[in-house]
N, C-alpha and C positions, 0 to 999 in steps of 0.2 A: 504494500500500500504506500502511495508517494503522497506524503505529508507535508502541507504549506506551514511557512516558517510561526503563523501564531499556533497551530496544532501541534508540531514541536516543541515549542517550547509549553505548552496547555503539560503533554504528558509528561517534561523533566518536572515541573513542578508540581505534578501528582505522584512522580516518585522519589521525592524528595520527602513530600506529604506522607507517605506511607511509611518512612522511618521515624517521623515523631508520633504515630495513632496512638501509642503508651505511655509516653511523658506525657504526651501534652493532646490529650482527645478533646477537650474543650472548644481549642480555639484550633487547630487541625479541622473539626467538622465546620467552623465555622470561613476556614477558607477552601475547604473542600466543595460549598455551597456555592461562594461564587465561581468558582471553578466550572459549575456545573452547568449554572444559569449561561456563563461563557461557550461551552461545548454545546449545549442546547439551539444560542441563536445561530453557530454554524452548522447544525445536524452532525455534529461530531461523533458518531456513536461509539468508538472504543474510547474518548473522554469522556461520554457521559457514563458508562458502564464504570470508568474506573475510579470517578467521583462518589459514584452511587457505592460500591464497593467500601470504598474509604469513609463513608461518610455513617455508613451502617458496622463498620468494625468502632468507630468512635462511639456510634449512641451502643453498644455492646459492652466497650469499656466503661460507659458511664453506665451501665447497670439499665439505662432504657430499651427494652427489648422490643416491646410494638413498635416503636419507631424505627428502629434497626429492622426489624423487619419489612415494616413499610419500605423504605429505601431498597433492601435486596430485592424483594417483589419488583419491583421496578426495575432494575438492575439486568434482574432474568426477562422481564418484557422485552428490553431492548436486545439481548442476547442472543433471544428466538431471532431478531430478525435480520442477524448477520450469517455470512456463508461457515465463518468457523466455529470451533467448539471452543476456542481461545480461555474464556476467561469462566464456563460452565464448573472446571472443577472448584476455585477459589466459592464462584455462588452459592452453588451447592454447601460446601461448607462453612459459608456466612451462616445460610439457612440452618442447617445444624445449632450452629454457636445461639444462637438467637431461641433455639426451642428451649437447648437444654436449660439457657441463662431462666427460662418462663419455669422450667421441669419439666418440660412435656418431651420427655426421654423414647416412649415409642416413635414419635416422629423424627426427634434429633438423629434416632439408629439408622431411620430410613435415609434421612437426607444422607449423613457420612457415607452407609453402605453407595450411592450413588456417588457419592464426590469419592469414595476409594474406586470406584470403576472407570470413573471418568479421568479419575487424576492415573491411571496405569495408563489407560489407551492413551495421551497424548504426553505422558511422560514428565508431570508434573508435580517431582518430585516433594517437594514442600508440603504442597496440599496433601499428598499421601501421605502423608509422618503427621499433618496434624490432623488427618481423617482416622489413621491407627491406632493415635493418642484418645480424639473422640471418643471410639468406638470401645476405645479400654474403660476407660471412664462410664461409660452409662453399665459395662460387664458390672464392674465396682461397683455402682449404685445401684443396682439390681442384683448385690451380693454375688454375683456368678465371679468370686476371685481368683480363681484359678484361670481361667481363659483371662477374666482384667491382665493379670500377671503375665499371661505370655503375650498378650497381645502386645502391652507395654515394651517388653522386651524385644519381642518383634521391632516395634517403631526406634528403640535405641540403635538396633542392630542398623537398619536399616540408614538411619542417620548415617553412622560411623563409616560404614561401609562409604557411603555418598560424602563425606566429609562436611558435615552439616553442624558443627560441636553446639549449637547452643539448640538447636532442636534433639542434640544426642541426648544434654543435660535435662530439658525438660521431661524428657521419655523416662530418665532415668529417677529423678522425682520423683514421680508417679508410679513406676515401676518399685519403687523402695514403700510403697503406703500400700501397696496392694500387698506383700513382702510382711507389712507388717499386720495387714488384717488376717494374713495367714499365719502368723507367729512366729517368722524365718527373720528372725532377729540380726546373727550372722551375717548372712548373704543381704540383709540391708544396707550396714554397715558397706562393705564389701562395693554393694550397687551406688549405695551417695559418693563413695570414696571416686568413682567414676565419674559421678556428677561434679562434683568439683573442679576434676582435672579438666572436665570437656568445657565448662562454665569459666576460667581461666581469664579474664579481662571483658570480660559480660556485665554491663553495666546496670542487669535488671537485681534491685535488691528484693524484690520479691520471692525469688529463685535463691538467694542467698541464705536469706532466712528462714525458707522452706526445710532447706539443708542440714543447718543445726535446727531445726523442731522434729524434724524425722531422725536425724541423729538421736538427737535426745530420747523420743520414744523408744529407738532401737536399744538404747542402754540399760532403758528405764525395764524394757521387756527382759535384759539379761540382767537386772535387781544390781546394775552398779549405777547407784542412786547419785552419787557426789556428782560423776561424770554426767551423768544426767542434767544433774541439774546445773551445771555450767552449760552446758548446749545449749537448752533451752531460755538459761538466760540472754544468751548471745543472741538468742531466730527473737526474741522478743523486746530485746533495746534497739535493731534491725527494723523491726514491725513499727516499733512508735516512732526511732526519731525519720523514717519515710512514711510514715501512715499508711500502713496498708492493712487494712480492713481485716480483711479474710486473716490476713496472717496474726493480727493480732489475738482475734477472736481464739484462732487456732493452740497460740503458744499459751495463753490463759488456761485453755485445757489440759495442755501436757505440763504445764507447773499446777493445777489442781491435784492431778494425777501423783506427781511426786510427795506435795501434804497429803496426800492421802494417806501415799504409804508411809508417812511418817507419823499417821496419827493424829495431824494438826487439822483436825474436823474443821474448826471455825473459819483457818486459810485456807482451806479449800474449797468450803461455801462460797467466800466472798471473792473469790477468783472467779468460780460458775458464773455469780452474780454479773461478773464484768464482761464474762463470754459472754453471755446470755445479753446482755446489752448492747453487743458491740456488734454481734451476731444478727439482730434483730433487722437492723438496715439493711441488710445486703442477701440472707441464708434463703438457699427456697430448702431448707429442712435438711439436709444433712449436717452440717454442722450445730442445728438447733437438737435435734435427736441427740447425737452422740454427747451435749453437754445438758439434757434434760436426764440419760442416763445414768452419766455422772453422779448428779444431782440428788439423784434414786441414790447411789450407793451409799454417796456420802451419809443423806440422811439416815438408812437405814444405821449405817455403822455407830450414828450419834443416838440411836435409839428413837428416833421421831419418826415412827412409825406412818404417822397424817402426812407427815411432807413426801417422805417416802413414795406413798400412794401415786400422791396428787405430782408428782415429779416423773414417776414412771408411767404416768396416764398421758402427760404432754408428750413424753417418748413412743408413745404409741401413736399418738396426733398425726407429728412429724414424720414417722415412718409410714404411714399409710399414705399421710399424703405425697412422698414424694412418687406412689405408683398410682395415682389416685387420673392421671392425665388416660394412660392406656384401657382402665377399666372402664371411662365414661364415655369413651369412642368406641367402644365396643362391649360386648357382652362378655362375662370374663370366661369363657368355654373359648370365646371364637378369638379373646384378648391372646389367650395362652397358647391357640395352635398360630397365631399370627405371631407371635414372638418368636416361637418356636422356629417358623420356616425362616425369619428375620436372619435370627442366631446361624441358621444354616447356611443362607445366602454369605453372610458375614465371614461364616469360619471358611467356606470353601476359598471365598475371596483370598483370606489369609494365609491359607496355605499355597494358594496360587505365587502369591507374594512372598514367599518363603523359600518357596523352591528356588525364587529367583536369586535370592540372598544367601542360597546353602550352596555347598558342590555338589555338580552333575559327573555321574558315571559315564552320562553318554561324552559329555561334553573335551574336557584334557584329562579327567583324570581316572585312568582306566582299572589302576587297582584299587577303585573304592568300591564297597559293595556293603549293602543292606544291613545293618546291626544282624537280623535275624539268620539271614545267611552264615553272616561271621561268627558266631557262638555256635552255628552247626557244625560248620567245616573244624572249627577250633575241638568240640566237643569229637569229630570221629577220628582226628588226632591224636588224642586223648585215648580214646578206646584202642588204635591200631598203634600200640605205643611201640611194639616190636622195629615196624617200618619207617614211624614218624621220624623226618629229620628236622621239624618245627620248633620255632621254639615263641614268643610271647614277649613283648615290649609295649608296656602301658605308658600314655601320658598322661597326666592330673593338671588341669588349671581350673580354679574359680570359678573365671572370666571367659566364656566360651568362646571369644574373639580372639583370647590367645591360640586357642584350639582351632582356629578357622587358620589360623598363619601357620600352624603347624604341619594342617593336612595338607599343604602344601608342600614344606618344608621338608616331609616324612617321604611324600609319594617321589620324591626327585631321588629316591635312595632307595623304590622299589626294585626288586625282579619280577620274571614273568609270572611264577608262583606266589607272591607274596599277597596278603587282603588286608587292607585297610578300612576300617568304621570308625565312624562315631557313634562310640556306647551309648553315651550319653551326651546332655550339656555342657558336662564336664570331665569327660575321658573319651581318650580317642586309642584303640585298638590295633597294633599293628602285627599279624597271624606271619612270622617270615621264617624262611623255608632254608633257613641256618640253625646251626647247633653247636656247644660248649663255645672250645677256643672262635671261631669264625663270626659266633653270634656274639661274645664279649666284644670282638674288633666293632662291629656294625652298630651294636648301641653306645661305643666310645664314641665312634663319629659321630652318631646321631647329639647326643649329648653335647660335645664339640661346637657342632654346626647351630644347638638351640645355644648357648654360652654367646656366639660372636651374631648370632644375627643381629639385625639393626632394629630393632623391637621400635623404636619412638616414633622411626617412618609408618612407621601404622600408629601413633598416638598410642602405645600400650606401653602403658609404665610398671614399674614393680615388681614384685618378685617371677621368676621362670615358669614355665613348665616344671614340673617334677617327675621325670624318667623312671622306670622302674624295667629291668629285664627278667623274665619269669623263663624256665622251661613249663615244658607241656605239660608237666605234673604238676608241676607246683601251683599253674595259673587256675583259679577258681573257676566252677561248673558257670555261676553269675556275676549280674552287676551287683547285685546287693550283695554277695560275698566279697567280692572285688572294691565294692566301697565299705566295708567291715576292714578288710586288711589296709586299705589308706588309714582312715581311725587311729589303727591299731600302731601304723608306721609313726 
């Protein structure tokens, strides 16, 4: 498209606009506006589209959601009536952003699931990480933690991969609170210590203080209380001297939670009090629930049986209502196979997107093959131990990204015989077709070659891989035996 010199410069000073929508959404929407009114009298339509975009991420920021919606509505009218699909995925997930901000979570699934299909087919990667994120997010709020968690994970991956760091660190957030609703304390730890690296000169301190508040719970969950409570202090002198709302609200909680366990009934009342206050402007009921909860326990532990009640009764308020959007658009038989096929649309999606982000067998690397294959071939090894010349070389990282550089690193050291898998997220498999002295030589190299690689060019910091050489006998029937002897190492 050949653009005249005021339509050039209309779109540098729209994307200019779109780096301050977070600092400064106020007055952003309000030059977004003229902006607009400008692209309108020349029929500009990818300026007015991209006005209306920015102008609905601002009323989002500022917590007005019809009106952000209003503006995407509009956004997507003019969309329909261009030849490309240009700016469909971004909409789509304005549209999203704007239900969940209401709660109205079945439809926010819908629109992500579409802004994840639209943002693969034209390879618009951004939008895809934060339709992943979305889509983790409503798993979360519909308790399905286990998918929230890998979906999160999924979207860090996929970041890193694309080198994306401050959408890595966002993923990885989120990823750490889903972590923690499942009670994997460790590997939270573990997941922020990531967020921070990829977070590294990021100027959002929302994100910063997120950080030490999910820290803090993560310590608070392994009952080293002191640490704890320095964390939390830090995500919450962060929250006040930027004002951030949510965040405030949030660290009030996790220092309730600390006088809890310490016994200090009255500071931890009057902590809830201050969530519950700060909560009020902004919460559509998740963070009102989990400090109405609270609230509940406290009193009970103080023996106030009445507040007790009436505290665990608002907790029930909150929690019904934030599912309260899906059952009134539909009946709740036809709510639940509609979520259901949702979920399904969703996961298939995901795995689509995951294949893309793992190694292919078909693709360079020939001796990878199926976990399930691998523990076969390994297991009739094992039985034909007369013939077997096999022998067993595990790797252990954390961080399953170190394991993505590995199965590379391992497969350049293949033979024709040898199978390589990923056991897991966190061991990777290598069945090779050496024994005694010859297989000592093979996993020295190997060991060598993980020692001097350039680990940082891929942003992976810390400690290695951790090698192990097993014969056929000694290597465990499974994974769960197989991570019994890591433990035990």
């Amino acid at each position: 498209m050949d653009l005249d010199q005021s339509q050039y410069l209309l779109l540098s000073e729209l994307k200019q606009l779109k780096l301050r929508i977070e600092s400064e959404p106020a007055e952003v929407l309000a030059v977004a506006e003229n902006a607009l009114v400008q692209a309108k009298q020349s029929q500009f339509h990818d300026g007015i589209i991209q006005a209306l975009i920015i102008m609905s991420r601002c009323a989002w920021c500022e917590m007005d959601y019809r009106r952000g919606l209003k503006y995407i509505k509009e956004a997507y009218q003019y969309q329909n009536s261009l030849d490309t699909d240009e700016f469909l995925p971004e909409i789509l997930h304005v549209h999203a952003l704007q239900f969940w901000g209401q709660a109205k979570y079945y439809t926010a699934q819908q629109f992500w699931i579409n802004a994840l299909e639209q943002s693969a087919l034209v390879d618009e990667i951004e939008v895809l990480i934060e339709s992943l994120i979305g889509l983790g997010n409503i798993w979360r709020i519909t308790k399905q933690y286990d998918q929230a968690c890998s979906t999160h994970q999924l979207a860090a991956k996929v970041a890193h991969n694309m080198d994306i760091p401050w959408l890595e660190g966002k993923a990885r957030i989120l990823w750490a609170w889903d972590l923690y609703l499942l009670e994997q304390y460790v590997d939270m730890l573990t997941v922020l210590d990531g967020a921070d690296e990829a977070l590294i000169g990021h100027h959002d301190k929302t994100w910063q203080a997120e950080v030490w508040d999910f820290r803090g719970l993560a310590l608070l969950g392994l009952e080293r209380i002191e640490d704890a409570q320095q964390a939390t202090q830090k995500a919450h002198k962060l929250a006040v001297a930027h004002n951030l709302s949510w965040m405030k609200a949030h660290s009030y909680i996790s220092r309730a939670r600390i006088e809890l366990l310490r016994k200090n009934l009255a500071q931890a009342a009057q902590l809830l009090i201050s969530a519950e206050e700060t909560a009020r402007s902004f919460d559509n009921g998740e963070l009102l629930s989990q400090i109405c909860y609270q609230q509940s326990l406290v009193a009970e532990e103080s023996g106030d049986d009445k507040t007790a009640f009436e505290a665990f009764k608002k907790y029930r308020k909150y929690s019904l209502q934030m599912l309260h959007e899906q059952t009134m658009r539909l009946g709740s038989d036809k709510a639940r196979t509609s979520k259901r096929q949702l979920d399904q649309r969703a996961i298939k999606l995901l795995n689509r997107i995951r294949n893309q982000h793992d190694f292919h067998t078909e693709k360079h690397l020939s001796n990878v093959v199926p976990e399930n294959y691998w523990w076969e071939q390994m297991v009739l090894h094992k039985v034909d131990l007369m013939n077997s010349t096999f022998s067993v070389i595990s790797i252990h990282h954390s961080n399953p990204l170190f394991l993505d550089a590995c199965t590379e690193l391992v497969h350049s050291l293949c033979g024709s015989k040898d199978l390589l898998s990923r056991l897991s997220a966190n061991y990777l498999g290598l069945l090779v077709n050496e024994h005694g002295e010859a297989a000592k030589h093979m996993f020295d190299v190997l060991e060598k070659m993980i020692e001097i690689y350039p680990w940082e060019r891929k942003k992976l910091h810390g400690a290695l891989p951790d090698t192990t050489l097993h014969t056929i006998v000694s290597f465990p029937f499974t994974l769960e035996q197989l991570e019994d002897m890591g433990w035990e190492e």
